[in-house]
N, C-alpha and C positions, 0 to 999 in steps of 0.2 A: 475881349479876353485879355487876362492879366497874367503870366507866369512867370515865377522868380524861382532862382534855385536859392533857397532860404541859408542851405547848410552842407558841407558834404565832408567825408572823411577822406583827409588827401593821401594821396596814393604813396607819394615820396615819406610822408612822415611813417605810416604805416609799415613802408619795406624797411626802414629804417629801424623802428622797432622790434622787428620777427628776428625770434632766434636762428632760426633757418635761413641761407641763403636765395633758395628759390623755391617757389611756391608753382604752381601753375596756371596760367591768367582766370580758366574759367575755377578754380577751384578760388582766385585771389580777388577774384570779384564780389563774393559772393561777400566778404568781409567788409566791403565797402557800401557806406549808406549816403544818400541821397535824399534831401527834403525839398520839395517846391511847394510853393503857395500859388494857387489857381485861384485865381477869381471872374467873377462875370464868364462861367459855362454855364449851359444849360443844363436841367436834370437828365435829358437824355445822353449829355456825355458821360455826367459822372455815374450813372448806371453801367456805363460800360467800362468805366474806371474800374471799378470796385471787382468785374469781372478777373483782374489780375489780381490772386489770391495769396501772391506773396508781395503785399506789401500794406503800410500800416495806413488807414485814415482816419481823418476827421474832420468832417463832414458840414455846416452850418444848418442847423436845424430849424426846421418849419413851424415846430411845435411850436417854439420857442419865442418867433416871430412873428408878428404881424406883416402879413402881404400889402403895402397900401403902393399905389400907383403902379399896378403892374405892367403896362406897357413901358415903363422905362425900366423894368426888370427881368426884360424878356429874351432870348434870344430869337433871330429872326433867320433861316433855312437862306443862305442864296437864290434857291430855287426859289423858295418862296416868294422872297424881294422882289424877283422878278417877272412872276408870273400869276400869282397869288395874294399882293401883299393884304390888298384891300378884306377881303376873306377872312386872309388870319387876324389884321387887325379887331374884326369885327368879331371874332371866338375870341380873343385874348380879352375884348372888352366884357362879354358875356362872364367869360370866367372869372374875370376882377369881382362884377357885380355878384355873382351868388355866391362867391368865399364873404364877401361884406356881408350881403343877407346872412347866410349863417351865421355868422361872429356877431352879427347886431340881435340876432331871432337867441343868440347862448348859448348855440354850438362851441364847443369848445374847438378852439386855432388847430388844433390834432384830428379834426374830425373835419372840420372846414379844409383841409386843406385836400381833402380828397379830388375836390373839382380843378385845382392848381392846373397848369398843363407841363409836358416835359418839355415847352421852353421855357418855364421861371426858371431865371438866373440859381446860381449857388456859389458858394465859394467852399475852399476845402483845403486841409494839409495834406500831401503825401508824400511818403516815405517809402522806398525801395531799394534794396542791395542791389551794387551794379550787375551782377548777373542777372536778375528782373528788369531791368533795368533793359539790357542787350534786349530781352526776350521784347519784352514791351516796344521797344524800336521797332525791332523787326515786325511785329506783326501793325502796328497803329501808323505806321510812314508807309506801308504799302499804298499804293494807289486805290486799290480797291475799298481801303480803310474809308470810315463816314469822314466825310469835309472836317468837321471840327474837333474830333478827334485827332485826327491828320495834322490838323494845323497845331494844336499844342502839342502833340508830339514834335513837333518839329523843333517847335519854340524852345523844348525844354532840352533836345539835341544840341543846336546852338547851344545854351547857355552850359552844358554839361562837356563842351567840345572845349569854351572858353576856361571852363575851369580847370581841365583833365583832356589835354589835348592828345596826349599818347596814348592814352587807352579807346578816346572815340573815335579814334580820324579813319576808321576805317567800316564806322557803324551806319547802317541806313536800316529801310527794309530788308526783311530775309534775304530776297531777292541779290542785295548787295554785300549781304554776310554770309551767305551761303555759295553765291556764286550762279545758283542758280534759284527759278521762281519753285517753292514749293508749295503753290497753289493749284499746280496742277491744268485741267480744262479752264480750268475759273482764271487763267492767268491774265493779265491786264495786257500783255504784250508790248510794256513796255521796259525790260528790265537795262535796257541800252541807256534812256531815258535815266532812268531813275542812278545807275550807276554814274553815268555824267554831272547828276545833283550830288550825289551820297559821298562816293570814293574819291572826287577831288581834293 
């Protein structure tokens, strides 16, 4: 997995410009945009990407491409690696060969890709105002969050903490911007944990 934060609109230059004195942070966030370039996730992250509805993408398309060597296009589940690897290889191999079969039989690559699996790789732009942004932390750095989402969210924390140190140093999971977990029953029971990552 690859994630850059491409672009952001800086905070200082922005307060700098407003006629007004002060703003209020969630109302000041909301003005501020954010772009990273992801690349090598799977489709089943960025299915969950997209689930965050305020923010812009785009997406690299399957239509567009030819799939050739899928097992170096894949991603692979840690569970998986360890306990499965042989398995999934042996579906990722099956699935390489019937996208070939269709695209060689004149299926067309948009119809062929139906058999694809949601670990082929993707790459993608996104773009988010830092108030999506907060919201997106909070809920994809939970612990309960899927592994690889987790982990880009992380990724793109760091790189958003380097950029804009005063607005993030106090962002994690809800858990750590709330104060408290509001997941309820479902809580991971580790908000101790996670505040000794996050709030440092």
């Amino acid at each position: 997995m690859k994630v850059e934060l491409l672009s952001h609109t800086s905070s200082k230059e922005f307060l700098e410009a407003l006629p007004v004195s002060e703003v209020p942070e969630k109302e000041f966030l909301r003005h501020l945009s954010f772009t990273f370039a992801i690349e090598e996730i799977s489709r089943a992250c960025s299915h969950q990407l997209v689930r965050h509805r305020v923010a812009s993408f785009s997406q690299q398309s399957q239509r567009y491409i030819q799939v050739k060597r899928l097992h170096e296009h894949t991603v692979t589940p840690p569970s998986v690696a360890e306990k499965a690897k042989e398995g999934f290889d042996t579906f990722i191999t099956e699935a390489s060969d019937a996208y070939s079969e269709l695209v060689d039989a004149g299926v067309p690559r948009e119809d062929a890709r139906f058999v694809l699996p949601n670990a082929t790789e993707t790459s993608l732009l996104m773009t988010m105002d830092g108030g999506s942004l907060m919201h997106f932390f909070g809920l994809r750095l939970c612990s309960r969050a899927q592994w690889e989402v987790r982990a880009m969210a992380d990724e793109m924390l760091k790189q958003v903490k380097a950029a804009e140190p005063s607005l993030f140093e106090a962002v994690g999971p809800y858990c750590v911007q709330l104060g408290r977990c509001p997941e309820g029953r479902f809580s991971c029971g580790k908000m101790a944990e996670m505040r000794a990552k996050y709030a440092a």
